[in-house]
N, CA, C and O atoms as CSV, one atom per row, in Angstrom:
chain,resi,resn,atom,element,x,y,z
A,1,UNK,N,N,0.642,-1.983,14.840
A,1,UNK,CA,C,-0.656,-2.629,14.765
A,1,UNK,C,C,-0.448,-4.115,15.023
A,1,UNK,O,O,0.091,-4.840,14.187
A,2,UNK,N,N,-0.941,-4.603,16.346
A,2,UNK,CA,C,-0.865,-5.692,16.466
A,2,UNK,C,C,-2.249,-6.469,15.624
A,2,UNK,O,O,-3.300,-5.830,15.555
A,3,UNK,N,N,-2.171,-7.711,15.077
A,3,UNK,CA,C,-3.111,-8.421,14.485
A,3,UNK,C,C,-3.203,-9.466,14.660
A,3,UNK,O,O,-2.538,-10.396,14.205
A,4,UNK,N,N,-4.270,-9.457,15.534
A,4,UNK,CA,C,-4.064,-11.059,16.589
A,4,UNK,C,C,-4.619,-11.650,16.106
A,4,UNK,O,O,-4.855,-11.268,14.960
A,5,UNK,N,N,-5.311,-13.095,16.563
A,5,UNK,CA,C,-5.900,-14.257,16.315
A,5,UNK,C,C,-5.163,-15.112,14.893
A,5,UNK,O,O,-5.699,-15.715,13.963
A,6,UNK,N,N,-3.856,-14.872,15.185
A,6,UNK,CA,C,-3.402,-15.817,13.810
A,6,UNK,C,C,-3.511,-16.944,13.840
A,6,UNK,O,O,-3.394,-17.602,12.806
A,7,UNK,N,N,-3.799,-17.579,15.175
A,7,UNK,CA,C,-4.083,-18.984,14.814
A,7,UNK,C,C,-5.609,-19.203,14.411
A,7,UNK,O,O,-6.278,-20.233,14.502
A,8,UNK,N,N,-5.819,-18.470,14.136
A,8,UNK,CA,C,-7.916,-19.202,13.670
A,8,UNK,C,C,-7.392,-18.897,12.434
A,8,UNK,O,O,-8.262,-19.323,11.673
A,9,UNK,N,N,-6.366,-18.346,11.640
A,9,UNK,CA,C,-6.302,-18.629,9.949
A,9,UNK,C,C,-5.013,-19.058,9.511
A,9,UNK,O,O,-4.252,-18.680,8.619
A,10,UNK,N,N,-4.964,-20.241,10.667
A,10,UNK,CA,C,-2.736,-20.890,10.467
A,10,UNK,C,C,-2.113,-20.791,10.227
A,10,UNK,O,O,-1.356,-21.494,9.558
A,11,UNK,N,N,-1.980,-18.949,11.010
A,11,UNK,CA,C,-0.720,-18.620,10.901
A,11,UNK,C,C,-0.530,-17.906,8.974
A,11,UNK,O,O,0.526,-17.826,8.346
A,12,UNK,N,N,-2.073,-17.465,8.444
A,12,UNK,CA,C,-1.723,-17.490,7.041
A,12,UNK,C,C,-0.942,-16.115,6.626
A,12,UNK,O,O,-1.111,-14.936,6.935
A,13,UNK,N,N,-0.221,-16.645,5.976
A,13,UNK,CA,C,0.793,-15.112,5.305
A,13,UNK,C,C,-0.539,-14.046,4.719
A,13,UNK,O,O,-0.952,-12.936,5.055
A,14,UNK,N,N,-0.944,-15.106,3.623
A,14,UNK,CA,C,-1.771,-13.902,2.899
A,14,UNK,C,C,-2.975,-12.919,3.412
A,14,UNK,O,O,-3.152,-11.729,3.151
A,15,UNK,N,N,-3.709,-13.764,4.191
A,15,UNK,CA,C,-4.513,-13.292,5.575
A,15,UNK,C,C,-3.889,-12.105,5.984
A,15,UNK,O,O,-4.419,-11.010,5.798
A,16,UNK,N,N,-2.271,-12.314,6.794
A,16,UNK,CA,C,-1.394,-10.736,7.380
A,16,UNK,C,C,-1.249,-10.310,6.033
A,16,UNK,O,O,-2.360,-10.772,5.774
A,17,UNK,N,N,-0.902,-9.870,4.999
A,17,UNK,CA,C,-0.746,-9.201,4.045
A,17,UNK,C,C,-2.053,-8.482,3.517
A,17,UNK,O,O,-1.986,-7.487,2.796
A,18,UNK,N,N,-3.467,-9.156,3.999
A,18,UNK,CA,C,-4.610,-8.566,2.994
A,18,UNK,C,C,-4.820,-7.445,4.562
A,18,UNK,O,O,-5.061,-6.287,4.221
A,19,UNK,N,N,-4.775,-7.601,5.789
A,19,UNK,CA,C,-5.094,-6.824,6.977
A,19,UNK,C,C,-4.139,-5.911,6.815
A,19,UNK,O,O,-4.487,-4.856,7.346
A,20,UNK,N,N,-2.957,-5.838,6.254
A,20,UNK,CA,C,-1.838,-5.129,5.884
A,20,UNK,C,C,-2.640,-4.226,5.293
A,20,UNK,O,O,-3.075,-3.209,5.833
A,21,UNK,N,N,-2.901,-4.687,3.869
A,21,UNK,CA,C,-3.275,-3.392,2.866
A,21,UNK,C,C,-4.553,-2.503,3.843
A,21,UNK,O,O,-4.591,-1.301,4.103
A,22,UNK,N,N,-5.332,-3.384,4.159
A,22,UNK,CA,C,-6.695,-2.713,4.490
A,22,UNK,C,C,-6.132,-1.790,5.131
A,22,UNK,O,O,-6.006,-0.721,4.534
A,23,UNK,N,N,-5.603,-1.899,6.569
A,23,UNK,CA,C,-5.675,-1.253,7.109
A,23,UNK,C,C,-4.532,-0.171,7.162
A,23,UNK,O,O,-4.616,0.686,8.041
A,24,UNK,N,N,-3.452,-0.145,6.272
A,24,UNK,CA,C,-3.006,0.882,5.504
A,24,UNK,C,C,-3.604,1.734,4.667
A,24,UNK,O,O,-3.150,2.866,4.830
A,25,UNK,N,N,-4.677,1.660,3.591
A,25,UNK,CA,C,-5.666,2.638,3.499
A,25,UNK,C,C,-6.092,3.697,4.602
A,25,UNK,O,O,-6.266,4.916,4.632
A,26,UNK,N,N,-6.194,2.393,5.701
A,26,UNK,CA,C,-7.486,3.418,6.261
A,26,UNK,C,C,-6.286,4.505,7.391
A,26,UNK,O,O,-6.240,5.735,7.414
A,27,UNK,N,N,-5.556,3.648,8.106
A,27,UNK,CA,C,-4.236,4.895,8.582
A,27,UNK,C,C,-4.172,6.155,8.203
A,27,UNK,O,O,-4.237,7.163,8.906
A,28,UNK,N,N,-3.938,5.982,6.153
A,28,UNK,CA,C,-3.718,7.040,5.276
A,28,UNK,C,C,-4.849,8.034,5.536
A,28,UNK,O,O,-4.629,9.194,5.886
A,29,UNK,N,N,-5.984,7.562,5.360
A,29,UNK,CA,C,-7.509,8.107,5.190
A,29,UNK,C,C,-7.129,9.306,6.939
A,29,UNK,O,O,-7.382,10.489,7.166
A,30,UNK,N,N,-6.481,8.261,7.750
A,30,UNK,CA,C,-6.877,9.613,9.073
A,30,UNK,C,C,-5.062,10.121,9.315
A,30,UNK,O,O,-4.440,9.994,10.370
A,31,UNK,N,N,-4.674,10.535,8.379
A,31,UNK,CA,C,-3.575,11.561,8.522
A,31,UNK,C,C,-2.362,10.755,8.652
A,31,UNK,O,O,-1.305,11.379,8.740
A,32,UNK,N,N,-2.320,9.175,8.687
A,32,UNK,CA,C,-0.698,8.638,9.215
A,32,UNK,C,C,-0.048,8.011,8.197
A,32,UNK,O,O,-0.721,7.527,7.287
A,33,UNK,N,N,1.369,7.916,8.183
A,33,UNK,CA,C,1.892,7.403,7.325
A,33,UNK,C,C,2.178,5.734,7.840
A,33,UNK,O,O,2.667,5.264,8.867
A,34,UNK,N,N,1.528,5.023,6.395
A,34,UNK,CA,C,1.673,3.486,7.207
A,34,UNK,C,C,3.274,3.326,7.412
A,34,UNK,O,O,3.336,2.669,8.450
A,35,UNK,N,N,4.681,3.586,6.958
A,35,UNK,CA,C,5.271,3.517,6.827
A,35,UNK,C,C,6.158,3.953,8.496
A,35,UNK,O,O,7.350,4.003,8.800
A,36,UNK,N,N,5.096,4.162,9.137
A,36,UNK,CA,C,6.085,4.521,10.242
A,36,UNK,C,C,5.189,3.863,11.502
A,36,UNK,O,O,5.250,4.339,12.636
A,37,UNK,N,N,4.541,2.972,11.239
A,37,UNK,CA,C,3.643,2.216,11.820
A,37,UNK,C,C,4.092,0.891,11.390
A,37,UNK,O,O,4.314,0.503,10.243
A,38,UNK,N,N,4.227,0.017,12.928
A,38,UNK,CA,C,4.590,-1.527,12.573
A,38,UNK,C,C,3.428,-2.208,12.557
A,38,UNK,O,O,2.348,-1.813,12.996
A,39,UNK,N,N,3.750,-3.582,11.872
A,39,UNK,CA,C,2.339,-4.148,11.606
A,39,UNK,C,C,3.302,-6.045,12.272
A,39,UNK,O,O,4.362,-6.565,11.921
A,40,UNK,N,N,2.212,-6.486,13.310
A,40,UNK,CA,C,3.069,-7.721,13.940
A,40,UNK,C,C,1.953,-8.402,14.172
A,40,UNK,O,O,0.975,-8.094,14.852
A,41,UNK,N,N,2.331,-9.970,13.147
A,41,UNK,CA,C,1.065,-10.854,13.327
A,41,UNK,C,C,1.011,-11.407,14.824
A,41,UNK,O,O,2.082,-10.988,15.263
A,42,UNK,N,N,0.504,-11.978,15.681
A,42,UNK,CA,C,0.012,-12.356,17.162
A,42,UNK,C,C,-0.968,-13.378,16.976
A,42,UNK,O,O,-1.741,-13.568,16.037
A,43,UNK,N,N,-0.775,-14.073,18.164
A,43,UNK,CA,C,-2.023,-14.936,18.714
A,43,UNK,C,C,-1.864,-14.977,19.768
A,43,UNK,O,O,-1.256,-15.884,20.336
A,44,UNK,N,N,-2.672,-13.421,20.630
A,44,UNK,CA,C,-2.467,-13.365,21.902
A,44,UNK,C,C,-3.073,-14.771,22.916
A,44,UNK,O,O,-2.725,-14.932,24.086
A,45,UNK,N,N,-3.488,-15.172,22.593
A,45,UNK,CA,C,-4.073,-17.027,23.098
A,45,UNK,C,C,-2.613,-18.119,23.501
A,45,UNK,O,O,-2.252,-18.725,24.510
A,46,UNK,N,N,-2.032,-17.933,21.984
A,46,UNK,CA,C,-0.571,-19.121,22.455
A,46,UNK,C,C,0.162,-17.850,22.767
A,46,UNK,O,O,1.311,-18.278,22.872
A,47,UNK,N,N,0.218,-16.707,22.957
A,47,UNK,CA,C,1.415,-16.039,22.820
A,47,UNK,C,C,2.653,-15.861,21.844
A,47,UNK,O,O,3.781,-15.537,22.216
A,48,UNK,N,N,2.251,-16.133,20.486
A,48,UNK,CA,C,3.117,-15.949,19.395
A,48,UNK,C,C,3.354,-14.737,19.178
A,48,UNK,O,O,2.606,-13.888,18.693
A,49,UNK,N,N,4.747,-14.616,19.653
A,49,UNK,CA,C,5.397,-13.063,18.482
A,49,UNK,C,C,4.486,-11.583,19.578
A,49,UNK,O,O,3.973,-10.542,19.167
A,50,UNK,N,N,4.602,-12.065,20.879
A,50,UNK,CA,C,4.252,-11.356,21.697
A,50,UNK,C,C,5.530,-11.019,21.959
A,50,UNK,O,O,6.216,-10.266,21.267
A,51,UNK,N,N,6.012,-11.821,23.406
A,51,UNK,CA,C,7.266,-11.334,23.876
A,51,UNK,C,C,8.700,-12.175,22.950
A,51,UNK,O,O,9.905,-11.952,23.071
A,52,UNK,N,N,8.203,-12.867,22.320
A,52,UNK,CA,C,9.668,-13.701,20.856
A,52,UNK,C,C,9.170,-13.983,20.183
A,52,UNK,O,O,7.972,-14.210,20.014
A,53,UNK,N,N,10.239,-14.048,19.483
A,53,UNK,CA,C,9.539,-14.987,18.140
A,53,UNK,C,C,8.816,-16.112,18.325
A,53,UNK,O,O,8.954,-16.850,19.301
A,54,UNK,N,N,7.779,-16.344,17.124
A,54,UNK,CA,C,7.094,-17.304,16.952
A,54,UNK,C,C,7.546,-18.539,15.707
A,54,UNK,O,O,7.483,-18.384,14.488
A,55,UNK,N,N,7.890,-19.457,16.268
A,55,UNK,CA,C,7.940,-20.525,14.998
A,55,UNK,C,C,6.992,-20.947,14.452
A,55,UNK,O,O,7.251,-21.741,13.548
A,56,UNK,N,N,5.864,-20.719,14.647
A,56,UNK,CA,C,4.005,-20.898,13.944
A,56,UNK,C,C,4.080,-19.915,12.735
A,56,UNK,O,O,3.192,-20.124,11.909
A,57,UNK,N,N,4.933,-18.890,12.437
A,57,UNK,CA,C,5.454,-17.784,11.598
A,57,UNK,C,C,6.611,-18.297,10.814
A,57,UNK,O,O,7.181,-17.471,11.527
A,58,UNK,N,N,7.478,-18.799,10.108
A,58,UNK,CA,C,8.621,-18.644,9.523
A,58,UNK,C,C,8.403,-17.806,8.649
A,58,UNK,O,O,9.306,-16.971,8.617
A,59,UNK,N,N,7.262,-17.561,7.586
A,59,UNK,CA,C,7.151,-16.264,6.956
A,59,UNK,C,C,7.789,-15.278,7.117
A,59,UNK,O,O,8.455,-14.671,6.278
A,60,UNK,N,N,7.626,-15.039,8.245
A,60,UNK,CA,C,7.569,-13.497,9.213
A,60,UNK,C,C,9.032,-13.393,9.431
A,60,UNK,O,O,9.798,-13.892,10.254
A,61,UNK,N,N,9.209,-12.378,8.173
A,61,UNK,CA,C,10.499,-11.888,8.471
A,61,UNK,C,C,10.963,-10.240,9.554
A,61,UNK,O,O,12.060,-9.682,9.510
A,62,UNK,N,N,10.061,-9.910,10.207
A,62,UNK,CA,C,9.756,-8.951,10.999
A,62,UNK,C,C,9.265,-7.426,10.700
A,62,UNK,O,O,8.352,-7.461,9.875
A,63,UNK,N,N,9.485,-6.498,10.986
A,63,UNK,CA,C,8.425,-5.513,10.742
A,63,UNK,C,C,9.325,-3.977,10.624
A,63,UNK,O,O,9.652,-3.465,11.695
A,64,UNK,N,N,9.589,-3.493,9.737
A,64,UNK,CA,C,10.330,-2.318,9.424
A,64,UNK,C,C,9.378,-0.612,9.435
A,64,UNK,O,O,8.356,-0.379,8.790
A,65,UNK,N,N,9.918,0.104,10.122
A,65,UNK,CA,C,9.284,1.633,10.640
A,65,UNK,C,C,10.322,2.655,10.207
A,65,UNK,O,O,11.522,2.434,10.045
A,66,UNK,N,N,9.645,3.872,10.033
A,66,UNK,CA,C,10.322,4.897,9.824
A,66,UNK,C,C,10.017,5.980,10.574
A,66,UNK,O,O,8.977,6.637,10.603
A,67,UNK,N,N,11.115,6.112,11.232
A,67,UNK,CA,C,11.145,7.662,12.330
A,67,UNK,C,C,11.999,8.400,12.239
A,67,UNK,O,O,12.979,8.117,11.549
A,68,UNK,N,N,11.887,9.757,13.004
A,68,UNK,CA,C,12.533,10.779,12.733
A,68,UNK,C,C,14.137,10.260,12.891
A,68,UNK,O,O,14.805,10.287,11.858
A,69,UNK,N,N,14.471,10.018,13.532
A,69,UNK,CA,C,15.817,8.742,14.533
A,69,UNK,C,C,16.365,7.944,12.824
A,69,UNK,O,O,17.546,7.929,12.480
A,70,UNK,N,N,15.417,7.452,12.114
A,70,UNK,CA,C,15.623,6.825,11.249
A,70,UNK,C,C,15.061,5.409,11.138
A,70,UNK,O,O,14.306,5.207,12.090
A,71,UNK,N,N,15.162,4.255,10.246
A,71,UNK,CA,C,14.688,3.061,10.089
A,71,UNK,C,C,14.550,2.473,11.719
A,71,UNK,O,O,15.389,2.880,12.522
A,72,UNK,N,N,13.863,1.855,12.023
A,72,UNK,CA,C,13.746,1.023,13.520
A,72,UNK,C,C,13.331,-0.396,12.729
A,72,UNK,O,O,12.657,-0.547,11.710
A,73,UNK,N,N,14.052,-1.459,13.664
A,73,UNK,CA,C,13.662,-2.673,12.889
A,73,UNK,C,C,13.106,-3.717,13.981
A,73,UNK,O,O,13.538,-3.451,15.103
A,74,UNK,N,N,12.247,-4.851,13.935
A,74,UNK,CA,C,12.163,-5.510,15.288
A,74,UNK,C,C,11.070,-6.747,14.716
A,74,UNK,O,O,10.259,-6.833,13.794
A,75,UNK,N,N,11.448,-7.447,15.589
A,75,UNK,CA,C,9.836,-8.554,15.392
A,75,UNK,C,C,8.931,-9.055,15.686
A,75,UNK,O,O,8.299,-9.762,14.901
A,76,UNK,N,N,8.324,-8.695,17.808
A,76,UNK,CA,C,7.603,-8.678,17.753
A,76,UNK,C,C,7.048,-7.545,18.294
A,76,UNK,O,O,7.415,-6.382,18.124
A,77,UNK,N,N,5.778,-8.124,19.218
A,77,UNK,CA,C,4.325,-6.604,19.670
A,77,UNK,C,C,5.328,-5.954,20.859
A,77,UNK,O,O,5.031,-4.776,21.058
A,78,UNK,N,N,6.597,-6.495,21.813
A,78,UNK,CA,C,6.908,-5.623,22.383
A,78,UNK,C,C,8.370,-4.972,22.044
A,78,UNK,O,O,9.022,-4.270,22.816
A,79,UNK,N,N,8.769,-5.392,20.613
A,79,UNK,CA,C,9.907,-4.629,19.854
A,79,UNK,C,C,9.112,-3.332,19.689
A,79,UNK,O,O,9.449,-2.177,19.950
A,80,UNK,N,N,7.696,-3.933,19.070
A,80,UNK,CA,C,7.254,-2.237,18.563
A,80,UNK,C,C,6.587,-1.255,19.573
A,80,UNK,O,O,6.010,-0.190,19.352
A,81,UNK,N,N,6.851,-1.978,20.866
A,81,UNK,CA,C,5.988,-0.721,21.785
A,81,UNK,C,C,7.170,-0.206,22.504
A,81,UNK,O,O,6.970,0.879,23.051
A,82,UNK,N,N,8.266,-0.673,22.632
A,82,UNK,CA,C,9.610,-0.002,22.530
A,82,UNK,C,C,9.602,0.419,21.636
A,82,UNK,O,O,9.905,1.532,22.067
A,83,UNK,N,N,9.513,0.581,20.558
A,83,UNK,CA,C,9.992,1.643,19.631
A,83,UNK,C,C,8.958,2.709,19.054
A,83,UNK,O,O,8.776,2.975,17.866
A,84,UNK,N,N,8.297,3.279,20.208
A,84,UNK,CA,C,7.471,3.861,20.185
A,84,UNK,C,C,8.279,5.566,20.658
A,84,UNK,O,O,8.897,5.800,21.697
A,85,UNK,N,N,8.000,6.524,19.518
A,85,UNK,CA,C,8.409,7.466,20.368
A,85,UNK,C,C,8.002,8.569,21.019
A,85,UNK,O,O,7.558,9.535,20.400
A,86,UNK,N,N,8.092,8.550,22.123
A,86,UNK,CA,C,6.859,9.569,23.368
A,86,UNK,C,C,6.757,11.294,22.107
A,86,UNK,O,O,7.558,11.734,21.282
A,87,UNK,N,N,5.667,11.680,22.474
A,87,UNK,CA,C,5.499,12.947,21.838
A,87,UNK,C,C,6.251,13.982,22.660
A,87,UNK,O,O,6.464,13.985,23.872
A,88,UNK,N,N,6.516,14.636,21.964
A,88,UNK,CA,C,7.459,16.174,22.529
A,88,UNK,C,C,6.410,17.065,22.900
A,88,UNK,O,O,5.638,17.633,22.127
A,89,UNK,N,N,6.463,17.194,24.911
A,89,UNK,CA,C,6.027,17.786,25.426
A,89,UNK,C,C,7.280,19.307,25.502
A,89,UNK,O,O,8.452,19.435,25.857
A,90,UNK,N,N,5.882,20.509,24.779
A,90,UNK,CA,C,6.442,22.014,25.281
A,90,UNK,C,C,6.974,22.533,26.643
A,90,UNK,O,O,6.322,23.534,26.939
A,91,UNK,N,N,7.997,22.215,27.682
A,91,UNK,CA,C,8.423,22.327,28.712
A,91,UNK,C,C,8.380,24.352,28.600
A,91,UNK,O,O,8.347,24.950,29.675
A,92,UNK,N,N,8.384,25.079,27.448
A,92,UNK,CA,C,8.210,26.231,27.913
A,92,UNK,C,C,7.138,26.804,27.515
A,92,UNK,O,O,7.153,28.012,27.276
A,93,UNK,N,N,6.420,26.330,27.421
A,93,UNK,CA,C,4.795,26.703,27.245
A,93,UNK,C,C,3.716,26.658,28.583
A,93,UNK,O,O,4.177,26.073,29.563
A,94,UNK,N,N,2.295,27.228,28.730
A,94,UNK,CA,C,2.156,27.080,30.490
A,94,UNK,C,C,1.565,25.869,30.386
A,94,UNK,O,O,1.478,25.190,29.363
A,95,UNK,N,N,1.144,25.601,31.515
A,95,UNK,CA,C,0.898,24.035,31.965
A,95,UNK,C,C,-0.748,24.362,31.656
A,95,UNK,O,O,-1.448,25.355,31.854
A,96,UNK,N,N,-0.977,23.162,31.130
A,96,UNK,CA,C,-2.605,22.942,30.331
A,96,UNK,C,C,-3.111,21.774,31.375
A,96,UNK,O,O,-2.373,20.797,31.243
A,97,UNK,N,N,-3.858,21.612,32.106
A,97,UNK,CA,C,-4.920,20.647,32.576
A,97,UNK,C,C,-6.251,20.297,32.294
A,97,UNK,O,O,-7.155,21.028,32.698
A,98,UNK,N,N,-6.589,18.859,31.393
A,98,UNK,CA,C,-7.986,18.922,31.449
A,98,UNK,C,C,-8.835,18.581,32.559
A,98,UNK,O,O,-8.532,17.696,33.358
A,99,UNK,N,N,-9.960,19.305,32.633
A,99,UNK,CA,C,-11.060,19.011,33.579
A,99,UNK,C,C,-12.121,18.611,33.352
A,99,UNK,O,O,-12.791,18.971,32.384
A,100,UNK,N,N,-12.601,17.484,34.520
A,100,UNK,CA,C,-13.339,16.322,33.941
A,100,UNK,C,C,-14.920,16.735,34.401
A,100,UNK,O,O,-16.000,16.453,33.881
A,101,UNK,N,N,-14.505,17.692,35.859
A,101,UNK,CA,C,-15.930,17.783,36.359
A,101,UNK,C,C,-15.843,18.778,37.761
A,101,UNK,O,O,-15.148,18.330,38.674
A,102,UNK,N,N,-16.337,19.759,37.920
A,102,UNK,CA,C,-16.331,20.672,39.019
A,102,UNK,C,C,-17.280,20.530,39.885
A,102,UNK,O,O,-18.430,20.493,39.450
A,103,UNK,N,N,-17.039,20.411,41.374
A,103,UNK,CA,C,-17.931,19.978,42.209
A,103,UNK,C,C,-17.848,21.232,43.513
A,103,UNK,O,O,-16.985,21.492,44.352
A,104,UNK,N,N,-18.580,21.554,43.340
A,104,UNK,CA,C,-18.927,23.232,44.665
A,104,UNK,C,C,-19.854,22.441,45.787
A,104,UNK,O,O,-20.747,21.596,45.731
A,105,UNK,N,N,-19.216,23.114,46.762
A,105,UNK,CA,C,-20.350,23.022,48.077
A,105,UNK,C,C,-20.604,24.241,49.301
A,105,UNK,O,O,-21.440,24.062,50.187
């Protein structure tokens, strides 16, 4: 979960910590464990803690996940989209296509 606009509240710790809880509830509420979900403060505007670290952050000691693989650790929005792990497609199951719209003439 990226959580941008940290600079309209400077960079505040407690600000990322209260968007933390919230939106760990609500994860829980639709089936996920926050615990395997990273949470990385941003200000896609200056580019903080996009592609490096941000020094507008010293707080920010980075963002810890749990996967099948085990702990993944990283600090910023593209540590955690690398450490994203693709879903396990059934290679022996038949091939499923959705269809969007059938057109006859």
């Amino acid at each position: 979960v990226a959580v941008n606009k940290m600079d309209t509240t400077k960079w505040s710790e407690d600000r990322f910590n209260e968007i933390i809880k919230e939106t760990s509830t609500f994860i829980k509420k639709v089936g996920y464990n926050p615990k395997a979900v990273a949470f990385v403060p941003i200000s896609g505007w200056h580019g903080d803690n996009m592609l490096e670290e941000s020094p507008n952050m010293p707080w920010y000691k980075g963002w810890t996940k749990e996967t099948k693989g085990g702990v993944v650790k990283g600090k910023t929005l593209l540590d955690a989209i690398d450490a994203i792990e693709p879903p396990v497609r059934p290679s022996d199951k038949p091939l499923r296509l959705p269809l969007q719209d059938v057109t006859r003439s």
